[in-house]
C-alpha positions as CSV (number, residue, x, y, z in Angstrom):
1,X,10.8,9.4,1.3
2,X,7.7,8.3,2.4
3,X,8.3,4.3,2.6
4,X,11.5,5.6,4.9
5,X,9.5,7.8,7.5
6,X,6.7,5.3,7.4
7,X,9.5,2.9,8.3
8,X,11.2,5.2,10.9
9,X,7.8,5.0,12.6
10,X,7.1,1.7,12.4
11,X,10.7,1.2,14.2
12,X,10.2,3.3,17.1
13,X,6.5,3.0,18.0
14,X,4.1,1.0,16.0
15,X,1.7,3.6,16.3
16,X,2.9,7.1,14.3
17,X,4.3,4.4,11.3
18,X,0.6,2.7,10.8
19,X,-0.4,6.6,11.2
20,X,1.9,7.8,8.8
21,X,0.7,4.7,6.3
22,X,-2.8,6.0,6.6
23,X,-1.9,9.4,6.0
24,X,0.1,8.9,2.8
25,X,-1.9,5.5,1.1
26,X,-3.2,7.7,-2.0
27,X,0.3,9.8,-2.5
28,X,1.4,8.3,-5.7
29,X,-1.8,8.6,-7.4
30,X,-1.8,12.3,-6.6
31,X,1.7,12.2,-8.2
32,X,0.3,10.6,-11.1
33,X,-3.1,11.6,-11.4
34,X,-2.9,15.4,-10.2
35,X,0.8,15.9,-10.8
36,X,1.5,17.1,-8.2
37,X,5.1,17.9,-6.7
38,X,6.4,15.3,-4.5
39,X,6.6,17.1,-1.5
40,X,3.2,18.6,-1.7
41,X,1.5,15.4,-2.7
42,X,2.4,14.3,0.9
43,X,-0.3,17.2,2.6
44,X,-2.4,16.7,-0.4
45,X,-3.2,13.0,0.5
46,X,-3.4,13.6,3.9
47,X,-6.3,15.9,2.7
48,X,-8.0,13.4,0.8
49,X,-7.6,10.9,3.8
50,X,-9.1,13.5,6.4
51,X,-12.2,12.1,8.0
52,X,-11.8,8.9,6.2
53,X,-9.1,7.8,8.8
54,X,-10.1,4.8,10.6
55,X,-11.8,3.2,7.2
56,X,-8.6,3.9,4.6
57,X,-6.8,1.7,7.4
58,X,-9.1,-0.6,7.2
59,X,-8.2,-1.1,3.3
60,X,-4.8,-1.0,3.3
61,X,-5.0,-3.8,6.7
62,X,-7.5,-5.6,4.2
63,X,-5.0,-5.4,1.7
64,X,-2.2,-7.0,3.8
65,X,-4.2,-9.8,5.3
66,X,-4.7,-10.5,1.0
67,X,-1.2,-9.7,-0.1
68,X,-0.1,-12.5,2.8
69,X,-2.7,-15.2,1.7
70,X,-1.1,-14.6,-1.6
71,X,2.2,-15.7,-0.5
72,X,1.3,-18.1,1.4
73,X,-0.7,-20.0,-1.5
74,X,2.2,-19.3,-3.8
75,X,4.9,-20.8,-1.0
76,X,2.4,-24.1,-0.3
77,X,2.4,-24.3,-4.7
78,X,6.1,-23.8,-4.7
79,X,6.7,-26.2,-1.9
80,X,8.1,-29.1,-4.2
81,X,10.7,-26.8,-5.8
82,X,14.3,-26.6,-4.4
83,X,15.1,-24.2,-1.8
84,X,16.9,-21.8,-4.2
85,X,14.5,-22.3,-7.2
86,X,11.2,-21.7,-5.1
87,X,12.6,-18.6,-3.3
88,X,13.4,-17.1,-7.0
89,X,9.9,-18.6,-9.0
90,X,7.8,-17.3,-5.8
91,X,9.2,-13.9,-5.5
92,X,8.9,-13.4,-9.3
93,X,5.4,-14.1,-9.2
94,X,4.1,-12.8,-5.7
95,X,6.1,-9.8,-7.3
96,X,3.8,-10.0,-10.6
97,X,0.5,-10.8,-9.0
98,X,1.1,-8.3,-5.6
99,X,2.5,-5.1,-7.3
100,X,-0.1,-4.0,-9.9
101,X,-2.6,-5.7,-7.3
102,X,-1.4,-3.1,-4.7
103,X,-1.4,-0.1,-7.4
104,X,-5.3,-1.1,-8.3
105,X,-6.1,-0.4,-4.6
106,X,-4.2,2.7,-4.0
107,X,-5.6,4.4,-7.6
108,X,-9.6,3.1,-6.7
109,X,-9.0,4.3,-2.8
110,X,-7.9,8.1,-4.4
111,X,-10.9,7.8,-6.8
112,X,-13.2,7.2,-4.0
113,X,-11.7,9.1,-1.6
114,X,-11.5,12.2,-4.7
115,X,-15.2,12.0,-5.0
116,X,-15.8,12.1,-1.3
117,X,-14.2,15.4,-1.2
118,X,-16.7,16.6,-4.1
119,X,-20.3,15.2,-2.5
């Protein structure tokens, strides 16, 4: 539900979608972590993300910017494959490589963001 508002908002006006992304970066670890309901784990990581605006963006643009260097360096690896083959081998392992990569950031961003709340 999330990835399809985010989405919505990305579609009509950058702006609200990149908001949105900021808003809701830590909502499956508060699933996971706090178990928390799906629906309320939405207002309770825009809690932990209040105040911290501007620099949780900055992670998850960080994060991007890393995520695309990965593909790139896996595409220019890949490059001697065939078409077909190096589409398959290079989404297997960007796949591999980007997705528990991505889940490290959001879990250390909740921790840190978590303890923020506390100090």
């Amino acid at each position: 539900m999330a990835g399809s508002a985010i989405g919505l908002g990305l579609l009509l006006l950058i702006i609200p979608g990149l908001v949105l992304l900021t808003w809701w970066a830590v909502i499956v670890p508060v699933i996971v972590l706090e178990r928390v309901a799906a629906f309320d784990s939405f207002s309770r990581s825009r809690e932990l993300v209040r105040g911290w605006d501007f620099k949780v963006f900055g992670v998850i643009v960080l994060e991007a910017l890393l995520l695309i260097a990965v593909t790139l360096i896996l595409g220019l690896v890949m490059a001697p494959l065939p078409d077909g083959l190096q589409a398959f081998v290079s989404n297997i392992l960007s796949g591999s490589v980007t997705g528990p990569f991505s889940a490290l950031i959001s879990t250390l961003l909740y921790f840190r963001l978590k303890e923020a709340r506390v100090s």
